[in-house]
C-alpha positions in Angstrom: 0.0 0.0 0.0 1.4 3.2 -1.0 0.2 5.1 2.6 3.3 4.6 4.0 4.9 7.3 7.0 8.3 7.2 3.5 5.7 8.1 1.0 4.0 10.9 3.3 7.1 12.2 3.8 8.3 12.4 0.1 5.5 13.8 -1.0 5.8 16.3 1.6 9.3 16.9 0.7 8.6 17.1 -2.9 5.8 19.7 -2.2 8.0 21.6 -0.4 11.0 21.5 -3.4 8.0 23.1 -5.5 6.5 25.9 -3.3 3.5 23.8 -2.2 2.5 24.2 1.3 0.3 21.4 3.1 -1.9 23.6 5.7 -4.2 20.6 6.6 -4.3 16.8 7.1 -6.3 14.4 8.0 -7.9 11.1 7.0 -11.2 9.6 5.4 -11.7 5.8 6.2 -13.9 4.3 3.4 -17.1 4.2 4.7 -17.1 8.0 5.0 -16.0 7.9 1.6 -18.7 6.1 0.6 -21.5 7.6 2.5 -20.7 10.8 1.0 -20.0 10.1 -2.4 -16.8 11.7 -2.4 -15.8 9.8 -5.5 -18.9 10.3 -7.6 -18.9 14.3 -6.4 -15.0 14.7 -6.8 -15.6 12.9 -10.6 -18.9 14.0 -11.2 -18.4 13.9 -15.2 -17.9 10.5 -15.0 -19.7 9.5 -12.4 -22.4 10.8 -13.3 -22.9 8.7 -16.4 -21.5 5.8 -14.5 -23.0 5.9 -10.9 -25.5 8.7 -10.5 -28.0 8.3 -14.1 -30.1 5.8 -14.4 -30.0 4.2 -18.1 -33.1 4.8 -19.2 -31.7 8.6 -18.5 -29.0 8.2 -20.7 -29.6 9.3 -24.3 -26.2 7.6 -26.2 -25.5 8.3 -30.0 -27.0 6.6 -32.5 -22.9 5.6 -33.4 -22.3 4.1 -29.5 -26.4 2.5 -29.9 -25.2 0.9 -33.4 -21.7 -1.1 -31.4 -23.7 -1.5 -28.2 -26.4 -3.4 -30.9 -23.3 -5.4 -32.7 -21.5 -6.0 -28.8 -24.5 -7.3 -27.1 -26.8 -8.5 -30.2 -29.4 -6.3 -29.0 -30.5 -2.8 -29.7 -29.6 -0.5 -26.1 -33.8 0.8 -26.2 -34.8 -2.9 -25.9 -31.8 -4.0 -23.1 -33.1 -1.0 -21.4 -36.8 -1.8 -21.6 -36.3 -5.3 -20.3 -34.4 -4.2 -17.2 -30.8 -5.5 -18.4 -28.6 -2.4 -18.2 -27.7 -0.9 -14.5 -25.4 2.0 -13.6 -22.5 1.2 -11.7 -24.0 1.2 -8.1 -27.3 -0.7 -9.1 -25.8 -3.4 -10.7 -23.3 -3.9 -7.6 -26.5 -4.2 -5.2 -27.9 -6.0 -8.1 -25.1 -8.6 -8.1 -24.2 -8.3 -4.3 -20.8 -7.4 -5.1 -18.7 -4.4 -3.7 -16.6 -1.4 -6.1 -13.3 -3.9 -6.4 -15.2 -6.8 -7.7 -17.4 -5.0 -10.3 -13.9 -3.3 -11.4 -12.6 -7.2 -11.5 -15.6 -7.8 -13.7 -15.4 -4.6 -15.9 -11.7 -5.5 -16.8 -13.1 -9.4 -17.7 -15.5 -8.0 -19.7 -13.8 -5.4 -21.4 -10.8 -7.9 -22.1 -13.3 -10.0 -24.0 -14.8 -7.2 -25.9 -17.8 -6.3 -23.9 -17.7 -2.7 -23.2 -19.4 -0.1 -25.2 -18.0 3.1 -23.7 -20.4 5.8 -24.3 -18.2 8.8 -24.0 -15.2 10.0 -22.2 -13.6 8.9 -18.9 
């Protein structure tokens, strides 16, 4: 783990070397992190589409609907009228499975060819 008493200190050190000065510290433990949506309101952009909108919400374009139709072998209006799309958060309660495994998953499923990004991030 990279939270390390060395690594604080070179980062302080190299802060220092470029006229940065720390005037606070402190620490977050996870659930904090996670009962504020820190992530999600830090990368709101992404997030947004990822975690926060619900897919019926999203509106991609009719390029991303055409590989999403050729990835999946069905059109994204019909996945999302039968209930088979989730953002990020739903389909972890969905599947019962924390951030860490649905990354585990995403990288699977990405290295097989099943991810249709719809934009940036």
């Amino acid at each position: 783990h990279a939270m390390t008493a060395q690594t604080i200190s070179l980062v302080k050190t190299k802060f220092a070397e470029c006229g940065i000065r720390i005037i606070d510290g402190g620490a977050l433990d996870s659930t904090t992190i996670s009962e504020k949506r820190l992530i999600d309101n830090h990368y709101y952009a992404i997030a947004n589409k990822a975690s926060l909108s619900k897919p019926q919400d999203l509106n991609p374009p009719s390029a991303k609907r055409e590989e999403f139709a050729r990835v999946f072998g069905l059109r994204w209006e019909e996945a999302v009228g039968r209930g088979l799309v989730y953002n990020a958060m739903d389909g972890c309660a969905k599947l019962g499975i924390d951030g860490t495994q649905m990354d585990a998953i995403w990288a699977h499923a990405k290295a097989g060819g099943k991810v249709v990004k719809f934009g940036g991030g």
